[in-house]
C-alpha positions as CSV (number, residue, x, y, z in Angstrom):
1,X,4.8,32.6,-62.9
2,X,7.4,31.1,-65.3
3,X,10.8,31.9,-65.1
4,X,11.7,31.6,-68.8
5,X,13.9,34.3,-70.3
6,X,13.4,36.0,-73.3
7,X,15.8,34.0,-75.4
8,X,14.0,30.3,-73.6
9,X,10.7,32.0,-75.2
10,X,11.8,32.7,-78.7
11,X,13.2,29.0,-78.5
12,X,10.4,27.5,-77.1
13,X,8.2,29.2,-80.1
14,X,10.3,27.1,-82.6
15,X,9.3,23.5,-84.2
16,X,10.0,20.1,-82.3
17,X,12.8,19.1,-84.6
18,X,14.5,22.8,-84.5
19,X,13.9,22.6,-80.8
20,X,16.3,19.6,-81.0
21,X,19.9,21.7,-81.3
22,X,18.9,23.3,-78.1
23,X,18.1,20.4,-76.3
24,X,20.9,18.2,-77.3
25,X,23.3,21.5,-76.6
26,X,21.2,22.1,-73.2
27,X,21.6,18.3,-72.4
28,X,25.4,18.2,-73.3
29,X,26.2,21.0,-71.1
30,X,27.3,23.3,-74.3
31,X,24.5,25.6,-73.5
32,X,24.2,27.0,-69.8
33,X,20.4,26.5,-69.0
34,X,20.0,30.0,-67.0
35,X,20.3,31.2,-71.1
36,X,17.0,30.0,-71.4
37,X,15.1,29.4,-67.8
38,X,16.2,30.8,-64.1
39,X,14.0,28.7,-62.3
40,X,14.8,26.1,-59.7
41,X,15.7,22.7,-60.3
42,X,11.4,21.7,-61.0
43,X,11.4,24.5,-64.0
44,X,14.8,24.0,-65.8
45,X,13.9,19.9,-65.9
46,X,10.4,20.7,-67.4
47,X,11.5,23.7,-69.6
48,X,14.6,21.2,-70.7
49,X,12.0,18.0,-71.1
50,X,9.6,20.6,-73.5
51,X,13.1,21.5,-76.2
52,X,13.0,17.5,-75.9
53,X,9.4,17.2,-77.2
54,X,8.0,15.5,-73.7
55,X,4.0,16.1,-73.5
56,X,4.3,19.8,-71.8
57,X,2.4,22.4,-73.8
58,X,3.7,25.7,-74.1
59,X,0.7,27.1,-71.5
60,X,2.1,24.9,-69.3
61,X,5.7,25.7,-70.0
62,X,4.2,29.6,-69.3
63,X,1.8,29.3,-66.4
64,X,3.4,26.6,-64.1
65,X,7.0,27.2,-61.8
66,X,8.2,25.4,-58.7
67,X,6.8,22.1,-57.0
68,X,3.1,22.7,-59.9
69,X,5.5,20.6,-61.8
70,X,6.0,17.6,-60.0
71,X,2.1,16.9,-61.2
72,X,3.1,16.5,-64.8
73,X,6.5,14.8,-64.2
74,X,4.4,12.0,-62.2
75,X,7.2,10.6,-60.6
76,X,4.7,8.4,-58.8
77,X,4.0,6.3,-61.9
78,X,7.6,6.5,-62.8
79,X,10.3,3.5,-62.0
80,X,12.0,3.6,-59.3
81,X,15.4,3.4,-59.6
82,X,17.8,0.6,-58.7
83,X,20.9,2.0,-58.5
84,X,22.6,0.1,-61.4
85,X,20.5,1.0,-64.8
86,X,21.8,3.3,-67.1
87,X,18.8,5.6,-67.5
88,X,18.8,7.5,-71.3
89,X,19.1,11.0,-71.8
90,X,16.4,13.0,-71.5
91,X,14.7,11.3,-68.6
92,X,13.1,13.4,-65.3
93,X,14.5,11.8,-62.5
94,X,12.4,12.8,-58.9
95,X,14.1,12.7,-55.2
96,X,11.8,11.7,-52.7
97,X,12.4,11.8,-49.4
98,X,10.6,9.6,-47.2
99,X,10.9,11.2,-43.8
100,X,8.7,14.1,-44.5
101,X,7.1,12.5,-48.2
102,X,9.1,15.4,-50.0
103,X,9.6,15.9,-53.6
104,X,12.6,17.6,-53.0
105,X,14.6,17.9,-56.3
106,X,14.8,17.0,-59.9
107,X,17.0,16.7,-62.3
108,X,17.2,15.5,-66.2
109,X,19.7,12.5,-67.4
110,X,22.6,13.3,-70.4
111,X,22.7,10.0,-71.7
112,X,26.0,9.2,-70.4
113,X,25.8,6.6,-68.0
114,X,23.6,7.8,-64.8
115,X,25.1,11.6,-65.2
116,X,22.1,14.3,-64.6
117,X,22.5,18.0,-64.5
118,X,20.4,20.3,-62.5
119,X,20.7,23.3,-60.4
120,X,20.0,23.8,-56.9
121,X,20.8,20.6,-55.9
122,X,23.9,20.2,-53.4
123,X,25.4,17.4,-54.4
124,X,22.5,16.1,-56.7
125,X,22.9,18.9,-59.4
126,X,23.8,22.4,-58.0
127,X,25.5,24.3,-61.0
128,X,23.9,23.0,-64.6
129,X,27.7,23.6,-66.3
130,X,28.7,20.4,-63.9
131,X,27.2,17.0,-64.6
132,X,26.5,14.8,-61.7
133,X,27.4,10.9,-61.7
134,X,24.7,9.6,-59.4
135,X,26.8,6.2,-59.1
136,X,29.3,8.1,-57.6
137,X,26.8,9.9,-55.4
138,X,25.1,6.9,-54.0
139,X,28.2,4.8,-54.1
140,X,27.8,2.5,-51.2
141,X,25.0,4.4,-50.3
142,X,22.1,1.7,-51.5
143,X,20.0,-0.3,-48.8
144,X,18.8,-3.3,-49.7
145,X,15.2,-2.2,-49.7
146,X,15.8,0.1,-52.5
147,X,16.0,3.3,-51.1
148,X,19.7,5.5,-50.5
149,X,21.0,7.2,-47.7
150,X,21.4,11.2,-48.6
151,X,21.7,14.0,-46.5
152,X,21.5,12.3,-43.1
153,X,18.5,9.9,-44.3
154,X,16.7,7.9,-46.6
155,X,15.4,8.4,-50.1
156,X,14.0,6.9,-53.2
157,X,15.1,7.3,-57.0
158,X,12.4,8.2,-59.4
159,X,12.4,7.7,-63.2
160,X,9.8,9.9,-64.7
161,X,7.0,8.4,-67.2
162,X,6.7,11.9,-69.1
C-alpha cells in the first residue's frame, strides 16, 4: 500500500530533471512533504530520495510502505556515522537500535550541516516543516565505540548507500 497522494503521483510521473524543483523545495522545507506522501518516516525518506533520482522505480515507489523499505535503503552497507561529518543533502540516514536490532526510523539530510527532516520521529524528525540538527541531538551523547545514547539506550548512525 503506498501512501502517496494524488498530487505526490502526478509528480512522481514527471522527468528526473523536472522532478528536481520538488525535491530541492521538499528538501528545503518550502514544500510540506504530507503535499505529496502521508506515510511514516520509511515512505516520505524513499518517496523524497525517488524526486532526488536515487535507484527506486516508480513500482516500487507504488507497491512498498513501512519497514519493506529499509531493504532498498540498505543501511547495512551504508557508513556509519561518526558524529562529526557533514553528510550531503539528499542522503537516507537509518537509526538502529541495538537492544532489540531495530530499524527504527529514518530520515533524509538538507545539505546544511548534519540537519535531516523527517516525521514521526520525537526528537529525530517529528514534524517535516522543522529540520533537525543531529549535532545538537547527539551533543555529548557519543561513546567512544561509535554508537549514541537516545531514548534511554544505545544506537548507531547509518548513512544510506542508495
Amino acid at each position: 500500500m503506498s501512501f502517496v497522494t494524488p498530487e505526490g503521483a502526478r509528480k512522481a510521473q514527471l522527468s528526473v530533471t523536472e522532478r528536481e524543483p520538488v525535491a530541492h523545495a521538499v528538501l528545503s522545507g518550502a514544500e510540506n512533504i504530507s503535499k505529496y506522501n502521508t506515510g511514516v518516516c520509511h515512505d516520505v525518506v524513499a518517496y523524497a530520495l525517488y524526486m532526488r533520482g536515487a535507484r527506486i522505480s516508480p513500482t516500487q515507489l507504488a507497491e512498498s510502505a513501512g519497514q519493506k523499505w529499509l531493504t532498498v535503503f540498505r543501511y547495512p552497507d551504508g557508513e556509519k556515522w561518526d558524529g562529526y561529518a557533514p553528510i550531503p543533502a539528499g542522503k537516507a540516514i537509518g537509526f538502529y537500535r541495538l537492544i532489540d536490532k531495530t530499524w527504527f526510523h529514518s530520515a533524509i539530510t538538507t545539505g546544511n550541516g548534519n540537519e535531516i527532516r523527517s516525521v514521526n520521529g520525537f526528537s529525530l524528525g517529528s514534524a517535516w516543516s522543522v529540520p533537525v540538527d543531529m549535532d545538537w541531538v547527539f551533543l555529548g551523547k557519543r561513546n567512544s565505540d561509535g554508537t549514541f545514547n537516545y531514548d534511554g539506550t544505545k544506537i548507531e548512525v547509518y548513512i544510506s548507500p542508495l
